[in-house]
C-alpha atoms as an extended CHARMM CRD file, in Angstrom:
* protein
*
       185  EXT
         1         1  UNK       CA             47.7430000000       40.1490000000      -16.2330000000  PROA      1               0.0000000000
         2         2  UNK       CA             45.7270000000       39.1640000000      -13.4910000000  PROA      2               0.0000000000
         3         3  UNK       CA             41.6930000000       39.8770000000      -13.6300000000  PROA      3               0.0000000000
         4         4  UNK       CA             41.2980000000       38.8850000000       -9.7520000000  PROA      4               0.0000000000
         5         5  UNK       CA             39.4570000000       42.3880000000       -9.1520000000  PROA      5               0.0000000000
         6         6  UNK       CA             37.5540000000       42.0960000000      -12.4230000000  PROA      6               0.0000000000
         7         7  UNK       CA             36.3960000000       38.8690000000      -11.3420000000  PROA      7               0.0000000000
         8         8  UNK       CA             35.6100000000       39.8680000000       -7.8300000000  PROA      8               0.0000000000
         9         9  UNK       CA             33.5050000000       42.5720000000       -8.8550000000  PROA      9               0.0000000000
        10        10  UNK       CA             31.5820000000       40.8920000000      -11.7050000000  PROA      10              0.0000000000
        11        11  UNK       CA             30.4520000000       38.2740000000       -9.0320000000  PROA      11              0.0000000000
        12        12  UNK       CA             29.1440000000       40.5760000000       -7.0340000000  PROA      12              0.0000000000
        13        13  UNK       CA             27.1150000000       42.0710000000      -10.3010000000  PROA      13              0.0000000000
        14        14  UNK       CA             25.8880000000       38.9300000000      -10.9970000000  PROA      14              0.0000000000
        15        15  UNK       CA             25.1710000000       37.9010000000       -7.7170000000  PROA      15              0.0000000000
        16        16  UNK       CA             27.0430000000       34.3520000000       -7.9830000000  PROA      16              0.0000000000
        17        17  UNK       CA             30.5430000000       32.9040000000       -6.8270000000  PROA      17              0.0000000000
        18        18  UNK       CA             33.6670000000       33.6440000000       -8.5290000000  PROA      18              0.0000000000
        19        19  UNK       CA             34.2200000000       30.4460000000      -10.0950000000  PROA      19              0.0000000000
        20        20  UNK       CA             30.7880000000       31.3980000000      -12.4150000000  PROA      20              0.0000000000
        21        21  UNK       CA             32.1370000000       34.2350000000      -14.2050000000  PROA      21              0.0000000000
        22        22  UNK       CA             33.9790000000       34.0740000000      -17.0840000000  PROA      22              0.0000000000
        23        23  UNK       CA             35.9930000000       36.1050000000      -19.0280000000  PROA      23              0.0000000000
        24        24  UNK       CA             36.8710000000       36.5780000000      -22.5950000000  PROA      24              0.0000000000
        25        25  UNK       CA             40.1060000000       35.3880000000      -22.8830000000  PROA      25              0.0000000000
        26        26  UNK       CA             40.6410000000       37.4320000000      -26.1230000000  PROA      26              0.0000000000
        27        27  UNK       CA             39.9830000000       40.3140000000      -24.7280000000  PROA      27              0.0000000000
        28        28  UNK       CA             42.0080000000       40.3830000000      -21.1320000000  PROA      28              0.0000000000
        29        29  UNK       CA             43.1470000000       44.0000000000      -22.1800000000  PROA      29              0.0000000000
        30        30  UNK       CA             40.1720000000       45.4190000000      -22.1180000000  PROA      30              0.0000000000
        31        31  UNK       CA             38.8730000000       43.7170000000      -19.2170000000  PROA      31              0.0000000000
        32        32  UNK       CA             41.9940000000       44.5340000000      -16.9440000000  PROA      32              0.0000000000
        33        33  UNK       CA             41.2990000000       48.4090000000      -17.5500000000  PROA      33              0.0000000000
        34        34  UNK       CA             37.6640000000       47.8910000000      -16.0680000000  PROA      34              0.0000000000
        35        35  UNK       CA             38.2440000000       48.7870000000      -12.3560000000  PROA      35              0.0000000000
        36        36  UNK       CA             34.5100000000       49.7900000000      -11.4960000000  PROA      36              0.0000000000
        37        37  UNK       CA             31.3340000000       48.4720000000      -10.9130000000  PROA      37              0.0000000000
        38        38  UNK       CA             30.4640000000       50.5920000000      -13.7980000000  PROA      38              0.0000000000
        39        39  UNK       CA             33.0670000000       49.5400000000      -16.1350000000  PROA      39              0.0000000000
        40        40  UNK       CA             32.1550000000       45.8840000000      -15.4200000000  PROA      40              0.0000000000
        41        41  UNK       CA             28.1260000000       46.4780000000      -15.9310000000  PROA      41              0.0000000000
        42        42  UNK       CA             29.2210000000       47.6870000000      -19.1900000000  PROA      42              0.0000000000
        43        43  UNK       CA             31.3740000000       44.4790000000      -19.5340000000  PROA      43              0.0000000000
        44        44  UNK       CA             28.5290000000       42.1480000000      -19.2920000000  PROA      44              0.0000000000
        45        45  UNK       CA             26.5740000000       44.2250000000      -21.3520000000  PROA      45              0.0000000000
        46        46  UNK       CA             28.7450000000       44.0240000000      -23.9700000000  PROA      46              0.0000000000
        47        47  UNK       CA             29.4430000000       40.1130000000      -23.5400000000  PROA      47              0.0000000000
        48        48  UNK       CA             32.9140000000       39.9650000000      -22.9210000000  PROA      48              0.0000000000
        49        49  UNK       CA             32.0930000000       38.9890000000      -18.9780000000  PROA      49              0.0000000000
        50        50  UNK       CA             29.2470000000       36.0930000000      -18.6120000000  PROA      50              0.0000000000
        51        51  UNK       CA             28.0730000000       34.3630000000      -15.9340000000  PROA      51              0.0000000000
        52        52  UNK       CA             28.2120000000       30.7520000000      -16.4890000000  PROA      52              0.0000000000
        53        53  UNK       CA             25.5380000000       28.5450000000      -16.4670000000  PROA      53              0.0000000000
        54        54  UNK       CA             24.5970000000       26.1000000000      -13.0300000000  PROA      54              0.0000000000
        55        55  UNK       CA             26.1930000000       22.5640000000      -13.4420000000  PROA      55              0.0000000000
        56        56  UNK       CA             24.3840000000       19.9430000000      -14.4060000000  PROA      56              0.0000000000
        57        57  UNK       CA             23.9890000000       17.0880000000      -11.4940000000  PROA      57              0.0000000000
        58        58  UNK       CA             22.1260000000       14.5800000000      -13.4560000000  PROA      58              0.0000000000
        59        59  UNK       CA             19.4770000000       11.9090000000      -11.4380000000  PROA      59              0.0000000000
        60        60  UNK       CA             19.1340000000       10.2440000000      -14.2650000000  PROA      60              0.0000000000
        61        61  UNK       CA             21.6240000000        6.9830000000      -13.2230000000  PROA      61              0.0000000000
        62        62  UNK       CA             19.4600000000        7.5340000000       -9.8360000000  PROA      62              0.0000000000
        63        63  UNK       CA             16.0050000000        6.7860000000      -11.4070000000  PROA      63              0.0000000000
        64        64  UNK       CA             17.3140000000        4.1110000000      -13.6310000000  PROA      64              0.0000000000
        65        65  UNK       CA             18.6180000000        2.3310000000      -10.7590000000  PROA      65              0.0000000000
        66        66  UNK       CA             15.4300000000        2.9790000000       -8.4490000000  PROA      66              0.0000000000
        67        67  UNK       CA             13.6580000000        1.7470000000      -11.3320000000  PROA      67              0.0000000000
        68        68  UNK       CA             15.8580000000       -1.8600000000      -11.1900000000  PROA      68              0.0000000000
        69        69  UNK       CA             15.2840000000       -1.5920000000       -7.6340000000  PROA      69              0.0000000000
        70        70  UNK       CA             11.1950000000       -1.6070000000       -7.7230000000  PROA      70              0.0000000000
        71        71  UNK       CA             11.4600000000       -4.5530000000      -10.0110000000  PROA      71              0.0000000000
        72        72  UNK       CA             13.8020000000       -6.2850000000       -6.9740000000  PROA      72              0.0000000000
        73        73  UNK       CA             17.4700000000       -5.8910000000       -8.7750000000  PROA      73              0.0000000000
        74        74  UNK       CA             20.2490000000       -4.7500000000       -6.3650000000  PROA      74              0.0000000000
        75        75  UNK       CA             18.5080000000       -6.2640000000       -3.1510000000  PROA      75              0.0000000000
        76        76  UNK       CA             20.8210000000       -9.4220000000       -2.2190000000  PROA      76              0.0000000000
        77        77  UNK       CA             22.3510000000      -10.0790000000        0.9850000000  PROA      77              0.0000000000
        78        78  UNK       CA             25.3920000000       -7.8840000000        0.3370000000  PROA      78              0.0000000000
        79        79  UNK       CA             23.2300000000       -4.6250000000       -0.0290000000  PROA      79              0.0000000000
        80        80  UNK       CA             21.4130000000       -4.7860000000        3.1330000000  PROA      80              0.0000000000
        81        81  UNK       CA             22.8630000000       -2.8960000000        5.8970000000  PROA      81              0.0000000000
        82        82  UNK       CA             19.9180000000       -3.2200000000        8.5540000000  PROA      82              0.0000000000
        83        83  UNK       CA             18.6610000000       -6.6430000000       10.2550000000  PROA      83              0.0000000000
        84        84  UNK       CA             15.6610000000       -7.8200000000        8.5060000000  PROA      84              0.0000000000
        85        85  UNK       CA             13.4720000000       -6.6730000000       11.4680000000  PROA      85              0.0000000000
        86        86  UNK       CA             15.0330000000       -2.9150000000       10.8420000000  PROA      86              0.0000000000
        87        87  UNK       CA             14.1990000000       -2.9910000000        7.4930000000  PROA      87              0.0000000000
        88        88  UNK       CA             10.5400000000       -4.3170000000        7.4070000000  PROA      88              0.0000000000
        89        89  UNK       CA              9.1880000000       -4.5280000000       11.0030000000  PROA      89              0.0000000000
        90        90  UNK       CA              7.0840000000       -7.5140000000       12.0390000000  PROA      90              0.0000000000
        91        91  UNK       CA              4.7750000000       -5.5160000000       13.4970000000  PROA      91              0.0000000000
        92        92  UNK       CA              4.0240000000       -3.2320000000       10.3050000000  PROA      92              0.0000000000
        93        93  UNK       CA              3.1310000000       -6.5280000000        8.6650000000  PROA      93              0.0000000000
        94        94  UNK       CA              1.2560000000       -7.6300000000       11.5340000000  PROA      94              0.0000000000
        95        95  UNK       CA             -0.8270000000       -4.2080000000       11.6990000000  PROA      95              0.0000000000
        96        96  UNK       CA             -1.6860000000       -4.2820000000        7.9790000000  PROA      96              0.0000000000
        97        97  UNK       CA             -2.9160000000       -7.7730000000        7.4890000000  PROA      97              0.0000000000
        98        98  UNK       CA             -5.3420000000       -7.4860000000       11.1550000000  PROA      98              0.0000000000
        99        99  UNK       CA             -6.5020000000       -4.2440000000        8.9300000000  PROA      99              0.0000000000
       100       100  UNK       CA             -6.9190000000       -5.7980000000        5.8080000000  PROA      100             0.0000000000
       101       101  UNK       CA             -8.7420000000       -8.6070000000        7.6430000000  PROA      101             0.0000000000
       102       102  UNK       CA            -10.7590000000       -6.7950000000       10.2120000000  PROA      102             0.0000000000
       103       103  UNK       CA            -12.0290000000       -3.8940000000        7.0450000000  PROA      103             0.0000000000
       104       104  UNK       CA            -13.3240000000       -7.3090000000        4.8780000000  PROA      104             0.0000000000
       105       105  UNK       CA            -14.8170000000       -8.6770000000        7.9790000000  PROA      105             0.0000000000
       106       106  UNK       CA            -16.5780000000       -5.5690000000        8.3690000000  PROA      106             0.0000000000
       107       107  UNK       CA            -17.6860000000       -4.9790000000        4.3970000000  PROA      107             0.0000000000
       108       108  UNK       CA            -19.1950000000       -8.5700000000        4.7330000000  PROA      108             0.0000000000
       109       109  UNK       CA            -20.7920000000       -7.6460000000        8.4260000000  PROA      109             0.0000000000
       110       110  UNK       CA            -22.5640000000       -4.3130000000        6.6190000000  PROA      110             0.0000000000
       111       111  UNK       CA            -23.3400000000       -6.2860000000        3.4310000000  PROA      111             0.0000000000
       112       112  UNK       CA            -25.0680000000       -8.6330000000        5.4840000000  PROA      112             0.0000000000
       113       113  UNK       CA            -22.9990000000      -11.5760000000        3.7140000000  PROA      113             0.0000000000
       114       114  UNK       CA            -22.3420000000      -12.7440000000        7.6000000000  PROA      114             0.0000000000
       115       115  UNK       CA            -24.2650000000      -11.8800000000       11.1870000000  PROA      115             0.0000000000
       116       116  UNK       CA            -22.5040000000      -10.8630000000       13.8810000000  PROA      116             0.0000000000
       117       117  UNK       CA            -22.0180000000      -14.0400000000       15.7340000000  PROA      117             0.0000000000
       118       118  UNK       CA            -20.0750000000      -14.9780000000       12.8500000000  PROA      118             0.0000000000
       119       119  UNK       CA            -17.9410000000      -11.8630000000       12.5330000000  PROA      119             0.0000000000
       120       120  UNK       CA            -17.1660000000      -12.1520000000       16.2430000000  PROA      120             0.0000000000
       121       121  UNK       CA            -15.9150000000      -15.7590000000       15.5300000000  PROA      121             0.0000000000
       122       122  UNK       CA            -13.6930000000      -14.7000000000       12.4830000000  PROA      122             0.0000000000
       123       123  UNK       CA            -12.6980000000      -11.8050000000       14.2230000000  PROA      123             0.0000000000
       124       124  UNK       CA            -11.5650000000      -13.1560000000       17.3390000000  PROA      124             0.0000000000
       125       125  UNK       CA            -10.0730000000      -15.9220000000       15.0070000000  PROA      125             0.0000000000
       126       126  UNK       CA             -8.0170000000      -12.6610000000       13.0850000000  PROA      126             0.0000000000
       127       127  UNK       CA             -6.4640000000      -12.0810000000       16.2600000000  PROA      127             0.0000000000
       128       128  UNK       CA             -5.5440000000      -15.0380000000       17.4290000000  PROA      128             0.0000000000
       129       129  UNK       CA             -3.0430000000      -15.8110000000       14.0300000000  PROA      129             0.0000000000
       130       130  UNK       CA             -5.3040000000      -18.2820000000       12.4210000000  PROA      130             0.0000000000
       131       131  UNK       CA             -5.6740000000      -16.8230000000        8.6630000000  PROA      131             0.0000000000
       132       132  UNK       CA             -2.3300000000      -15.7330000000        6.7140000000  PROA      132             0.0000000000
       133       133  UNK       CA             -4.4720000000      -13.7190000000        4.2370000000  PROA      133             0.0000000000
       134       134  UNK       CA             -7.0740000000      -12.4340000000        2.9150000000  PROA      134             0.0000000000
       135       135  UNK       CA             -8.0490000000      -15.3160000000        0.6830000000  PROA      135             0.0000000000
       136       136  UNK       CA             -7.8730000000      -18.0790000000        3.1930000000  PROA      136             0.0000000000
       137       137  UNK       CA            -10.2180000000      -15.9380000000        5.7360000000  PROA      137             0.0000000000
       138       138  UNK       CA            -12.6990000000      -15.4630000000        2.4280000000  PROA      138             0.0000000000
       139       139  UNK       CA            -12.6870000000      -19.1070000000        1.8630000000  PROA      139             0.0000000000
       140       140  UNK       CA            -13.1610000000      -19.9080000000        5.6800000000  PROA      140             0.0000000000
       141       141  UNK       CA            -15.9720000000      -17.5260000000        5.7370000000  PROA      141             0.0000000000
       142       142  UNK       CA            -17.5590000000      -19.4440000000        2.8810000000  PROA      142             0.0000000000
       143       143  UNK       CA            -16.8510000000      -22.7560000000        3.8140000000  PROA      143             0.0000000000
       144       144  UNK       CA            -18.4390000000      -22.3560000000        7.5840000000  PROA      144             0.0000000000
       145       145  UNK       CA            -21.2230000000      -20.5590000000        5.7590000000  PROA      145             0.0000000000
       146       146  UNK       CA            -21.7420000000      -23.7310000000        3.8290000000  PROA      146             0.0000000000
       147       147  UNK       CA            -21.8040000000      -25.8870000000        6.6840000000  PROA      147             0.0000000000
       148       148  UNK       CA            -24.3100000000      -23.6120000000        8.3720000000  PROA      148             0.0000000000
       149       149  UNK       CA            -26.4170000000      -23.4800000000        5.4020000000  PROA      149             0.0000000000
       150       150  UNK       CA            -26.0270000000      -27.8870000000        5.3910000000  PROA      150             0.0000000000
       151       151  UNK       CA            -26.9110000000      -28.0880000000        9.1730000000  PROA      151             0.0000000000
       152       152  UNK       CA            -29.8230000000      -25.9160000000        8.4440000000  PROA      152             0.0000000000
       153       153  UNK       CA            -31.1910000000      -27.7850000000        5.8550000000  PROA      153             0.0000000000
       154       154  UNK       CA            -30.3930000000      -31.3290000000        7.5900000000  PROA      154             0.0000000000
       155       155  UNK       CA            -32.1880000000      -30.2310000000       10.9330000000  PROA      155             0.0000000000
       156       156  UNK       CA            -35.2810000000      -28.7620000000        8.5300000000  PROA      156             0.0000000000
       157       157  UNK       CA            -35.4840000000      -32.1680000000        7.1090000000  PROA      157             0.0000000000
       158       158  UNK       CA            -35.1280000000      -33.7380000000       10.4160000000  PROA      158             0.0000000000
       159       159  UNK       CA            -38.1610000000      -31.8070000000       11.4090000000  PROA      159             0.0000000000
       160       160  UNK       CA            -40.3630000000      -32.4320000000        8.5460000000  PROA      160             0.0000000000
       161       161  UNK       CA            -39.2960000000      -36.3320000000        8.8430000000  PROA      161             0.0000000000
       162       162  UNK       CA            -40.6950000000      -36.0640000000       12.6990000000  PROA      162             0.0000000000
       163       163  UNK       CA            -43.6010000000      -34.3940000000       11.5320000000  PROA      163             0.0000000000
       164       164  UNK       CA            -44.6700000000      -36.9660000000        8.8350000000  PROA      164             0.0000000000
       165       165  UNK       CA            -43.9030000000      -39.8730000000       11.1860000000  PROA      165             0.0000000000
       166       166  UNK       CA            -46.1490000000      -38.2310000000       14.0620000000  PROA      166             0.0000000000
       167       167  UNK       CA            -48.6860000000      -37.8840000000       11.2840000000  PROA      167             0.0000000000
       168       168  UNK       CA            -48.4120000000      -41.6140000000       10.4800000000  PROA      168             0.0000000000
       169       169  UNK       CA            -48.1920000000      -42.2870000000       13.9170000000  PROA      169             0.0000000000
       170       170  UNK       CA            -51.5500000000      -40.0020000000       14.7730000000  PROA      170             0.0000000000
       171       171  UNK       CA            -53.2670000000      -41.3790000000       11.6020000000  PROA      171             0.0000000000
       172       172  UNK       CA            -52.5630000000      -45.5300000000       12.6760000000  PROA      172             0.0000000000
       173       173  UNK       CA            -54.0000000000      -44.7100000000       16.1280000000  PROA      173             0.0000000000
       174       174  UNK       CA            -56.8740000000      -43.2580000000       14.4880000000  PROA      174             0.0000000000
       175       175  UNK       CA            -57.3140000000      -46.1440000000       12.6170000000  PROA      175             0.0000000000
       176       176  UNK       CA            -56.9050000000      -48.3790000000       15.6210000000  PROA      176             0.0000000000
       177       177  UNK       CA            -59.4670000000      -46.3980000000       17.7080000000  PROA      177             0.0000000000
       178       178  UNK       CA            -62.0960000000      -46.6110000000       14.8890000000  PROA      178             0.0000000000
       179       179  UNK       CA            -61.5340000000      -50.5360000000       14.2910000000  PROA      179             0.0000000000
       180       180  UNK       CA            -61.7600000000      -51.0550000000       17.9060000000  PROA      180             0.0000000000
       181       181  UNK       CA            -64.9860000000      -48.4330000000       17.7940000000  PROA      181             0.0000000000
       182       182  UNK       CA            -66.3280000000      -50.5860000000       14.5460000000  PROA      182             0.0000000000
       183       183  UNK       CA            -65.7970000000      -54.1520000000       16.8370000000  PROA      183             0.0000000000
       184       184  UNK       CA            -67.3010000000      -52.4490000000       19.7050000000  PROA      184             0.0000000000
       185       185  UNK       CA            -70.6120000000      -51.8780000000       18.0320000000  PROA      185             0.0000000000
């Protein structure tokens, strides 16, 4: 006995496709007399029609595998399919590490850790390729800070060593002008 009608008019109850509904196989008599929408509310009511339930379409192998993925499984030369330029542009790496670079540069400028003769250096210095990282531009920073902070203090000591030998200096002609005043007399 064929339900096709029964079937036809129970999806259009339930508002699904055809291939949802089912039918009570023990009770295809009954169901074969239904041949209204009525009849086939009733149907339903009743339990003998039901609409089944959506299939399952799990993600759950998807997020295990993107899960291997993040910690670098599945990534060897025979699953790339773009050149290595396709898949992580030069330039993206270029603009993030000039960013990276230029935002320290500028948290040290603000902070007052370097002036802006320095930051121009370093910056220009960004540009031109010269620091890979962020850590080797930190530890240039420091290391032309020390030698600033060496030069300082060499050309202070400089200048106080000038000072003291123009006071000697001032203090022997003194002495030489007042022995040549004493033998004068």
């Amino acid at each position: 006995m064929s339900a096709k009608l029964q079937k036809r008019l129970a999806a259009d109850v339930k508002k699904c496709g055809r291939n949802r509904i089912w039918l009570d196989p023990n009770e295809a008599n009954e169901i074969s007399m239904a041949n209204s929408r009525f009849n086939v509310r009733k149907l339903i009511k009743d339990g003998l029609i039901i609409r089944k339930a959506v299939k399952m379409h799990s993600r759950s192998r998807v997020r295990k595998n993107l899960e291997a993925k993040r910690k670098g499984r599945h990534t060897g030369i025979g699953k790339r399919r773009g050149t290595r330029e396709a898949r992580m542009p030069t330039k993206v790496l270029w603009m993030r590490r000039q960013r990276v670079l230029r935002r320290l540069l500028r948290k040290y400028r603000q902070s007052k850790k370097i002036d802006k003769h320095i930051y121009h250096y370093f910056y220009r210095h960004a540009k031109g390729n010269a620091y890979k990282n962020k850590r080797v531009l930190v530890e240039a920073i420091h290391k032309m800070k020390a030698e600033k902070t060496k030069a300082k203090a060499l050309a202070e000591q400089q200048e106080a060593r000038k000072e003291k030998a123009k006071l000697l200096k001032a203090r022997k002609a003194q002495k030489l002008e007042d022995r040549l005043r004493a033998e004068g007399k």
